[in-house]
C-alpha positions, -999 to 999 in steps of 0.1 A, spaced: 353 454 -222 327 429 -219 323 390 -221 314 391 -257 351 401 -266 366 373 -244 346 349 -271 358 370 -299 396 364 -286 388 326 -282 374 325 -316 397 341 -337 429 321 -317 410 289 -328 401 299 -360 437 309 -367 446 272 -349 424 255 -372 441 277 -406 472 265 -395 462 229 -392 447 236 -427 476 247 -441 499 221 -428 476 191 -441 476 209 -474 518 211 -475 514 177 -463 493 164 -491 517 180 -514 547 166 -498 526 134 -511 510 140 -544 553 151 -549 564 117 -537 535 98 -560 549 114 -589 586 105 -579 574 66 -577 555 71 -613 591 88 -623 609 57 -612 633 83 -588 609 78 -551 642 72 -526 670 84 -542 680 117 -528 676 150 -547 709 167 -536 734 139 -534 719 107 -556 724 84 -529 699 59 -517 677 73 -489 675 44 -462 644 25 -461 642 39 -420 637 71 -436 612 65 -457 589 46 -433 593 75 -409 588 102 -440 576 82 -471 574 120 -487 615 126 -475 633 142 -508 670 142 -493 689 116 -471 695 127 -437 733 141 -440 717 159 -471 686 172 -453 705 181 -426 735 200 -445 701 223 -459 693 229 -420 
């Protein structure tokens, strides 16, 4: 083994770092474009699974949030 692979390690761990950073910003922006279309729909804070209200703490903490928190966490 010689230095070079060393690099070649470190390279392809941050590569793979920077995919998954990637892919997260890309759910993310998803997660978005999803809550855009709920406010255009006139349904943005009402939860999918129950119909409740999701509290307004929940949105400013996850604007994108589908499901109030007993509902989310009932899915967990």
């Amino acid at each position: 083994m010689d230095d070079n692979f060393a690099d070649s390690a470190s390279a392809t761990a941050e590569r793979s770092e920077a995919l998954a950073f990637i892919d997260n910003a890309r759910e993310r922006l998803a997660d978005v474009d999803e809550a855009l279309a709920r406010m255009d729909a006139g349904s943005y804070g009402v939860c999918a699974d129950c119909g409740k209200p999701i509290p307004e703490a929940r949105l400013e903490a996850r604007p994108w949030a589908v499901r109030c928190v007993e509902c989310a966490a009932a899915r967990s």
